[in-house]
Every structure is written in C-alpha cells, then in structure tokens.
C-alpha positions as CSV (number, residue, x, y, z in Angstrom):
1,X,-4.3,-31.9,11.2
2,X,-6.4,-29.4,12.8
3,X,-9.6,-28.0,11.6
4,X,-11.1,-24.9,13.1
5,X,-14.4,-23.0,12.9
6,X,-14.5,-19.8,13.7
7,X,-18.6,-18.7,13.4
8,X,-20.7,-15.6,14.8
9,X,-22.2,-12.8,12.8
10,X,-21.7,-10.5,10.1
11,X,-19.3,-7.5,11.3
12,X,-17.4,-9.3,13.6
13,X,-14.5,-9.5,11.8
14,X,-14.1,-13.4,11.7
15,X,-13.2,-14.3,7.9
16,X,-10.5,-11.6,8.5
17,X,-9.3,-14.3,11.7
18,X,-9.9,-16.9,9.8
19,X,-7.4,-15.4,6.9
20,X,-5.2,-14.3,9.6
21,X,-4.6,-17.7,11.5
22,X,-4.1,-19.3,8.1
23,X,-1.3,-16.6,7.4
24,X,0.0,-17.9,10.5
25,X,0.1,-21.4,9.6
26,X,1.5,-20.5,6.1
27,X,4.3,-18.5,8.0
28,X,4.9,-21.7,10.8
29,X,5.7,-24.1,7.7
30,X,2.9,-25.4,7.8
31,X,-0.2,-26.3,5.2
32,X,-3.3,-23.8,5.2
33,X,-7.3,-23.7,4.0
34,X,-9.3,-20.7,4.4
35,X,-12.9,-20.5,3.9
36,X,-15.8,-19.1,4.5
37,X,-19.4,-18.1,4.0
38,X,-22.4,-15.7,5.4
39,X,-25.7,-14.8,5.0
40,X,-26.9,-12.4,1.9
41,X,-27.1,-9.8,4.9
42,X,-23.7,-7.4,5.0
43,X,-23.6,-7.2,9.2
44,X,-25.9,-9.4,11.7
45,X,-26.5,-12.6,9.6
46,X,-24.9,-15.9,10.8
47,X,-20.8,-16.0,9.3
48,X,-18.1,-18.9,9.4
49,X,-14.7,-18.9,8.3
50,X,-13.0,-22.5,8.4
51,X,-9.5,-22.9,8.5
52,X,-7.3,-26.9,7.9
53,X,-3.8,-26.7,9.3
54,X,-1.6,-29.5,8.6
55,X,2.5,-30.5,8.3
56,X,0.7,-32.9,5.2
57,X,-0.2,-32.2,2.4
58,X,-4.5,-31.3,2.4
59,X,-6.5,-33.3,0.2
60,X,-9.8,-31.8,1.0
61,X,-10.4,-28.1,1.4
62,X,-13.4,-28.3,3.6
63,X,-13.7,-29.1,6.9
64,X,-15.4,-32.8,8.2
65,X,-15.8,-32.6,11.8
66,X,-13.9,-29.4,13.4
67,X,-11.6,-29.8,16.3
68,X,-12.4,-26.3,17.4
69,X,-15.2,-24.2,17.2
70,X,-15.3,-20.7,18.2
71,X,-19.0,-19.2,18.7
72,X,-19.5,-15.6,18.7
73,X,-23.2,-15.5,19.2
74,X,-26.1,-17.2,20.5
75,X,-27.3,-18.3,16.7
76,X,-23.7,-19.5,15.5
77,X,-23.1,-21.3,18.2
78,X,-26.3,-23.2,18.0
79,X,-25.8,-23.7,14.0
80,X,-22.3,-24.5,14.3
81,X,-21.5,-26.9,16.9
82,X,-23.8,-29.8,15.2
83,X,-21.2,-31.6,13.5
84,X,-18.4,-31.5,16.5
85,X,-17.5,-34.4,18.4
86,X,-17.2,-35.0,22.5
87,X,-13.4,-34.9,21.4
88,X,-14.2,-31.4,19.8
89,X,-13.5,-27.9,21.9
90,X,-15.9,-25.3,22.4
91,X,-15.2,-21.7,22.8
92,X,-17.9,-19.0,23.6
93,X,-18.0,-15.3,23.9
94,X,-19.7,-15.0,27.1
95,X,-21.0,-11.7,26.2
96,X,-23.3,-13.3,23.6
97,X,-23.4,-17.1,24.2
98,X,-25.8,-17.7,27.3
99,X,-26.7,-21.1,26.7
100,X,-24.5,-24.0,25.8
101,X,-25.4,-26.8,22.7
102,X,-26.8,-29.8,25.0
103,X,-23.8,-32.4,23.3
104,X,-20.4,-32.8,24.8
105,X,-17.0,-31.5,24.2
106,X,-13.6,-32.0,25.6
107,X,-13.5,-29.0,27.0
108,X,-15.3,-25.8,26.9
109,X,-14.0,-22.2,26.9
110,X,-16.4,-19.7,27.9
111,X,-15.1,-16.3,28.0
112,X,-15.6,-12.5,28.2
113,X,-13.9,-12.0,24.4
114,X,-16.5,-8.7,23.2
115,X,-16.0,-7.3,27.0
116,X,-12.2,-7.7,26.7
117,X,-12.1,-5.8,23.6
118,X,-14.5,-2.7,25.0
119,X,-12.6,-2.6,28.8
120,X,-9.2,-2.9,27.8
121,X,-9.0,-1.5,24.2
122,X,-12.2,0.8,24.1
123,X,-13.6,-0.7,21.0
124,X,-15.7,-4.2,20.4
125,X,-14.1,-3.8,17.2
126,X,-10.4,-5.9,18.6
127,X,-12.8,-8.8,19.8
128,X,-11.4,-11.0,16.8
129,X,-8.0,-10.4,17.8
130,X,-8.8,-11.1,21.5
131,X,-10.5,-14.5,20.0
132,X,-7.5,-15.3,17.7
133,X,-4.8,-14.7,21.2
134,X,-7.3,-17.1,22.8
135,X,-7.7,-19.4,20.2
136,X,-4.0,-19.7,19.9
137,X,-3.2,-20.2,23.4
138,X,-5.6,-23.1,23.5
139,X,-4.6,-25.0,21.1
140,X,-1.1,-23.8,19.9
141,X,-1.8,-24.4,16.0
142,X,0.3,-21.4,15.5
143,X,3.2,-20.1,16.7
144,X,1.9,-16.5,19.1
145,X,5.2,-15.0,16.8
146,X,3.8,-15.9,13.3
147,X,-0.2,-15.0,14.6
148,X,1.9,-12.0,16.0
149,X,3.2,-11.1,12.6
150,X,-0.1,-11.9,10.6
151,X,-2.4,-9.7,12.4
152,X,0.4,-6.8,11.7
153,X,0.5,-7.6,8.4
154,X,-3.3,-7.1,7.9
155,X,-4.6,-4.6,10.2
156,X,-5.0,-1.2,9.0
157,X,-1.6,1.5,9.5
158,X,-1.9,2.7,12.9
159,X,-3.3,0.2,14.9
160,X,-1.1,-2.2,14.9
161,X,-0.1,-1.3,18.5
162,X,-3.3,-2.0,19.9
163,X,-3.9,-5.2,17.7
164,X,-0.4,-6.7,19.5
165,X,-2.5,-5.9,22.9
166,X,-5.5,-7.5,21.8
167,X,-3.6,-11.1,21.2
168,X,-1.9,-10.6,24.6
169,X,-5.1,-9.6,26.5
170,X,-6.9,-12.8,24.6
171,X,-4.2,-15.1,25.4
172,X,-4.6,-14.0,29.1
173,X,-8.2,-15.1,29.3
174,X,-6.7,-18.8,28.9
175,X,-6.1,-19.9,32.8
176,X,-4.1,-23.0,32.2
C-alpha cells in the first residue's frame, strides 16, 4: 500500500492530480482513495489531496502516515510533512519550497516543477502534470501508460498534446 500527499495551495491544480493518479491506479488494477480538502479561500489557501493505492482491499479511506509527500509551497510543506516518517519521501517545488522541515526522510526530491512548466510549456498552469510525471517516476505506483491515459482523459480538448509533454518533461527531472 502506498499513501500519497500531494499539498500546496489553492489553484495549483492538485485535487485534479490527486483524482488523476487515482484514475491511474483504478486503470493499473489496482485499489484507489481520493481525497482532499482546502481552505475556505478559492486560490492561495493551503490544499491537499491524498490518495491510498493498494492490490488489497482498503479498509480505511484516510491516510496514517504518508509514504510520499509532495510540497508545492513554503506553507504546505511545513503543514504537511508533520506526520511523515524518516522512511517517508519528500518532494519540493524548488520554485516555492526554500527551506526544508528539520525531520528526516529517505530521500528528498527537490526540484524546479513551477519553472519546468513556464520554460518548457509557457504556462505555470502544467506544473501538476510536471509533478504527477515526477511523482510517477519516483515511485512507480502507476504505470506512466495508465497516468498517460488519465491525464488525457481529464484535461480539457486541446491540450492534451502539451499535457503528454508535461509528464515527460516531469519524469525527466528524476536523475536516477
């Protein structure tokens, strides 16, 4: 079983990745949980979508101590990362994450996910894309064909094009 925690703020489009990887799952075989929450504010206050992949069956739909967390801002990755574990891993968007929590993790991703989007697909806007190719490569919860096939499946007509580059350029971040 996995659990995964994808946090930052309002707008960044990370209850849509959250839906997406669990699409994924669904599509691998595999058991799925999506949640989330936010702030009462529509774009800038503090969002998490959580997501349990299993082959069993799920007995509890909330997360207990997540294996990953992905923090896409200064604040989510200081709120977030409190229940993790040193066997947890971190991943950061560089762009907004200066400083790391002061516990330990396994290992720690920190990478240019916002400044991927903008240089190679003009818009911020991919950066949840970009995270979800990273976040994939990483861990390989999901099959890169079924996240492939999820994100085309939600994004909007027309962009699906530049959504397939976005999970490549995010998986490229990942130096082995």
């Amino acid at each position: 079983m996995k659990q995964l925690r994808l946090s930052g703020t309002g707008g960044q489009g990370l209850i849509l990745g959250g839906i997406i990887l669990a699409e994924a799952a669904l599509m691998d075989g595999k058991n799925a949980i999506q949640s989330q929450s936010y702030g009462p504010e529509a774009r800038g206050g503090s969002s998490k979508s959580e997501v349990i992949i299993s082959d069993k069956v799920i007995h509890y739909p909330k997360i207990t101590i997540p294996d990953v967390v992905l923090a896409m801002s200064q604040e989510a990755c200081k709120k977030y990362t409190t229940d993790c574990t040193e066997e947890g891993i971190l991943i950061t968007d560089s762009m907004f994450v200066g400083q790391l929590p002061d516990r330990k993790f396994k290992k720690v991703y920190e990478l240019p996910i916002t400044q991927t989007a903008q240089d190679g697909l003009g818009k911020a806007l991919f950066a949840n894309i970009v995270a979800l190719g990273a976040i994939v490569k990483i861990t390989g919860v999901v099959s890169m064909e079924s996240l492939t096939k999820a994100v085309l499946a939600r994004v909007p007509k027309g962009t699906e094009e530049v959504n397939q580059k976005a999970l490549v350029l995010g998986s490229e971040l990942v130096k082995e």
